[in-house]
Structures are given as structure tokens and as C-alpha cells.
C-alpha positions in Angstrom: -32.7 12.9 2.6 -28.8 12.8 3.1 -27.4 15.8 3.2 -24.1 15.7 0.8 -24.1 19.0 -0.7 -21.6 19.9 2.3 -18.5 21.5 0.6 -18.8 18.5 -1.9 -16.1 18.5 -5.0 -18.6 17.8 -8.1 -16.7 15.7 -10.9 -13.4 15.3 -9.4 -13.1 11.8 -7.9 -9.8 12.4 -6.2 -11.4 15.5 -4.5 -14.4 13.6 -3.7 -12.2 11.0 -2.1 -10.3 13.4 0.1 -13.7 15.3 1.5 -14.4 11.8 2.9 -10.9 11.2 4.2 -9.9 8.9 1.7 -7.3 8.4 -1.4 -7.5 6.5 -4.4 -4.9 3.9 -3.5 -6.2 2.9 -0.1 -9.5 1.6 -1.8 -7.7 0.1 -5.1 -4.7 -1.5 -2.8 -7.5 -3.6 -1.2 -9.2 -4.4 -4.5 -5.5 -5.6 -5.7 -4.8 -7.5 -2.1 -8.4 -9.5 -3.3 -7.2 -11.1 -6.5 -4.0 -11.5 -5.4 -5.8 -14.0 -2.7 -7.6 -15.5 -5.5 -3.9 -17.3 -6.1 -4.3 -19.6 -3.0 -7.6 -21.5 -3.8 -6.7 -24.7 -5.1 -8.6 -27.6 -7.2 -9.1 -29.3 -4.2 -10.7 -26.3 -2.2 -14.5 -26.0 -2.5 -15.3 -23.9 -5.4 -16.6 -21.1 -3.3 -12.7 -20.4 -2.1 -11.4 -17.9 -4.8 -14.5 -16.0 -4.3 -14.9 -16.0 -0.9 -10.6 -15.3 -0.7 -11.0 -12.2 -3.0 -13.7 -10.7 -0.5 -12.3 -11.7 2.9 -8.6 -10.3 1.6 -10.5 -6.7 0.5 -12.4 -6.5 3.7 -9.1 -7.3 5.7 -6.6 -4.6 3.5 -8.9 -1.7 3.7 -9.0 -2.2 7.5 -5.7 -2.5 7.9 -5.1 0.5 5.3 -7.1 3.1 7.1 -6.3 1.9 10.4 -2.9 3.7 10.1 -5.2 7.0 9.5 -7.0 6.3 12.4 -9.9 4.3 11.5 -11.6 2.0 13.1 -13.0 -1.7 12.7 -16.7 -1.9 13.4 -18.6 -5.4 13.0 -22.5 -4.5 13.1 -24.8 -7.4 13.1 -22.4 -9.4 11.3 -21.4 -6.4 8.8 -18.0 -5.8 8.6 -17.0 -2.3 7.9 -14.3 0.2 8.8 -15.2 3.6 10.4 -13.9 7.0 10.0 -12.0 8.7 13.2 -15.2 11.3 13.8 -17.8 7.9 13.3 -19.2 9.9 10.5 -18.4 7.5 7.6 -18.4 3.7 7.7 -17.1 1.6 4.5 -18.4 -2.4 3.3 -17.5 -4.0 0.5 -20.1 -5.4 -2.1 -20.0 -7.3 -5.2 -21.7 -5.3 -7.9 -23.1 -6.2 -11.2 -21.9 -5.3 -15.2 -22.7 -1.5 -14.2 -20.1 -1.1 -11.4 -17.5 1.3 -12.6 -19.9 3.0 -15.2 -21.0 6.3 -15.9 -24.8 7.2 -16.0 -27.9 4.9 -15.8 -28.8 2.5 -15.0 -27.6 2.4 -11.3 -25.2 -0.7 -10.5 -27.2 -3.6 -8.5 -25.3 -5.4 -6.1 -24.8 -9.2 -7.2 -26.7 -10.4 -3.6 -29.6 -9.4 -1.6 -29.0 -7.3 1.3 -29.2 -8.2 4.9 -31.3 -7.2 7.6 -27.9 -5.5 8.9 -26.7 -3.8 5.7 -30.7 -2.5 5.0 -30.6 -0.9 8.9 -27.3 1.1 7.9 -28.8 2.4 4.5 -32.3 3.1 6.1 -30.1 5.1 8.6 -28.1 6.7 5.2 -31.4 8.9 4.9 -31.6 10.2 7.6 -27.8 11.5 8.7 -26.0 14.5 7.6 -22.7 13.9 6.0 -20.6 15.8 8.7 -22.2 15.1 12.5 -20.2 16.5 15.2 -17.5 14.3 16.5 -17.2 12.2 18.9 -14.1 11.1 20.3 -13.0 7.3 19.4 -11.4 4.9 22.7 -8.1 3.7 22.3 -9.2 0.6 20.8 -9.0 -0.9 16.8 -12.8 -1.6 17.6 -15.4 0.5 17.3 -18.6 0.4 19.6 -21.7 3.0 18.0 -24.3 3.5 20.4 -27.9 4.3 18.7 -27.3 7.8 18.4 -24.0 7.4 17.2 -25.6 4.9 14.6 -28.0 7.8 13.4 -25.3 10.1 12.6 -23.3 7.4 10.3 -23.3 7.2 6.5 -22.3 3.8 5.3 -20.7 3.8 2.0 -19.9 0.7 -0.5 -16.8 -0.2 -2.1 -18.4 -1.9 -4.9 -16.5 -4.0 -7.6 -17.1 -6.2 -10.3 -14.4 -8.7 -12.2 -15.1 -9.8 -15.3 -13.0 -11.1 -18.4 -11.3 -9.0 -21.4 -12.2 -11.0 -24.8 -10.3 -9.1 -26.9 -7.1 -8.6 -24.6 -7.2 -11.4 -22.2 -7.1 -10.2 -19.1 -9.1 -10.2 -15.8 -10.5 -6.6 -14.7 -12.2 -5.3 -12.0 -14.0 -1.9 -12.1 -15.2 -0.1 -9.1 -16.8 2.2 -7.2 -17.2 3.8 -4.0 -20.9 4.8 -3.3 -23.2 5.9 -1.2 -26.3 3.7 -0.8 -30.1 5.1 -0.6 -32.8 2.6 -1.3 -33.0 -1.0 -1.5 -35.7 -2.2 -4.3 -36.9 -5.1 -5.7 -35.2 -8.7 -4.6 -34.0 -6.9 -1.4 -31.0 -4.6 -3.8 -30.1 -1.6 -3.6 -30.9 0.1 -6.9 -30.3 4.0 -5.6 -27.1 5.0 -5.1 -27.0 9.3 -4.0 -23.5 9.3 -4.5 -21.1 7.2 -6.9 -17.4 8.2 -6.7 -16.0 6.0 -10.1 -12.7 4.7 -9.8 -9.7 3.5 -12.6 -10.5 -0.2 -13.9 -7.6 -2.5 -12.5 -6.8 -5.1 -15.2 -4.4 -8.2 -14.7 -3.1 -11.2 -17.0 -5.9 -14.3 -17.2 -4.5 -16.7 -14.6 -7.4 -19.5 -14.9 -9.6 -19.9 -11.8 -9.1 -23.9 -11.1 -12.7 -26.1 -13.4 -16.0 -25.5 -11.5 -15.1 -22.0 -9.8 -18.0 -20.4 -10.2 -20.2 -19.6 -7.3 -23.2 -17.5 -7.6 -22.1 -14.1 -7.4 -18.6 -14.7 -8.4 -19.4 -15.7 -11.8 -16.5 -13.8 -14.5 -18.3 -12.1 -17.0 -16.9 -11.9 -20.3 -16.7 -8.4 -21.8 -15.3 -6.9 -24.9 -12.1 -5.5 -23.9 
């Protein structure tokens, strides 16, 4: 079992955010940099853009956030993820369902399977302590984990979910940055150890062009 209990701040999220190197604005700057890309898909893009924008632009910011701390960009088996000076602490990003953001049970459930990639890195989650000894990173924005190095990495999740206000009209996305455990039923993970909530971002309706609705970017309508 993963070993968190490390000097680990109960109840304060900021805290919590700083043990892993971290602050609140690097993860919700990328969540904002996400629907802000939303603005470029067009009618005549394939309705599958605004989505796939939103996720591309989050994955992109939080690289280039925590690269000026140091981080680095690691692409494993087709994962892309951004990993922490020591290689201690890798960060995704996953699309979660109407529990991401949420206090108590029942955990969220990521709106997609997991890969054979993604289930490797949380197997591994079990199995290393929170704070290995470090290992010194090459001059380089790309990261290259050996096996061992591999075994001594927790990969956490920024995990979001947008949905609609009814009662305000607006767009929000609530978030999360967790730390995976098991994967369950329909290849999800359904166990998170740790769940670090973060502030629901909320923006004015701006209408997603007719048909924009790919599975697992659906907007889910909430009363806000």
C-alpha cells in the first residue's frame, strides 16, 4: 500500500498541494487554458474538437506551468504526464464524472476506461512510497524513467468535470487532484487513496456549436 502518511497536511488542500510541490493556481490555470481552447472549435470542425481542444490545452499548460519549477515532460506508452524534479510524482489529466470535486462517497469514476499504460502507473501507485530518494534529472524537458525509477513513481490525476448551471447559467468545472489505487469494474478507477478538492471554476454559457457532444464530453446539467 502507498505510503502517504509522510509529513502529510490532513484537511488543508493548499498544504496538501505544497507537500507535493505544487500550488493551487498551476493546476486551475491549466483547467482555465482548457476552456478557453474550447473557443476555437468551429461548426465546421468535427464535433469531437471542443473536447478534444479543452484536454490537449490542459495537458500542454500544466507542462509548461511546472516546467519553470523544474518539471519534467514524460510520455509513457502514450501517457502524457509531467514529472516532478526528484521523479517522485508524475501528474495526467482525466475526465471525471458528476462526483469530481465532491466531498465523501461515492468515489469519482473517470468518464473513460483506462489504458494498459495508465493501469501499469496505478498498479505501480501500490507499491511506491511517496518520497524515494532522488535521482538527479538530465538537462533535458524530457524525462526518460528506467524500471526502477518507474517503481518509485506515484502518478496522480488532475481530474475535472464541466457541466452546466440551470439556475445561473454558466459553465463550471470542478476538480480534483488525486491519487489513483484500483481500477474496477469497466476498466475505472473507483479508489482514489488521496483526493486533494479544489475551488469550482465557473464561466458565462458561451454555446458549444449543434452536435458537440462526444462521449465523454457530454455537459451535464446541474442545479446551480
Amino acid at each position: 500500500m502507498v505510503n502517504v502518511s509522510l509529513a502529510w497536511p490532513e484537511g488543508n488542500p493548499d498544504e496538501q498541494l505544497f507537500a507535493l510541490g505544487l500550488g493551487k493556481e498551476d493546476l486551475l490555470k491549466a483547467i482555465s487554458a482548457g476552456e478557453d481552447a474550447r473557443a476555437r472549435a468551429t461548426p465546421n470542425h468535427p464535433i469531437t474538437t471542443a473536447g478534444q481542444l479543452d484536454y490537449q490545452e490542459r495537458v500542454f499548460t500544466l507542462r509548461e506551468v511546472l516546467f519553470k519549477r523544474g518539471w519534467k515532460r514524460l510520455d509513457h506508452r502514450g501517457s502524457p504526464l509531467v514529472v516532478n524534479p526528484d521523479r517522485t510524482i508524475a501528474i495526467g489529466v482525466l475526465l471525471g464524472d458528476h462526483r469530481t470535486g465532491l466531498p465523501g462517497r461515492p468515489d469519482p469514476r473517470p468518464v473513460r476506461p483506462q489504458g494498459a499504460a495508465k493501469a501499469e502507473l496505478i498498479d505501480r501507485n501500490n507499491m511506491s512510497p511517496l518520497f524515494p530518494l532522488s535521482v538527479v534529472m538530465p538537462d533535458s524537458d524530457q524525462a526518460h524513467l528506467e524500471d526502477d525509477e518507474l517503481a518509485g513513481l506515484q502518478t496522480w490525476y488532475l481530474l475535472t468535470h464541466r457541466y452546466t448551471g440551470k439556475k445561473n447559467g454558466v459553465i463550471g468545472v470542478r476538480s480534483e487532484l488525486s491519487l489513483p489505487v484500483n481500477i474496477g469494474p469497466q476498466e475505472k478507477i473507483d479508489t482514489w487513496l488521496r483526493r486533494i478538492l479544489l475551488p469550482t471554476m465557473e464561466w458565462e454559457i458561451v454555446v458549444d456549436y449543434p452536435g458537440e457532444q462526444p462521449p465523454g464530453y457530454d455537459v451535464r446539467l446541474e442545479e446551480r
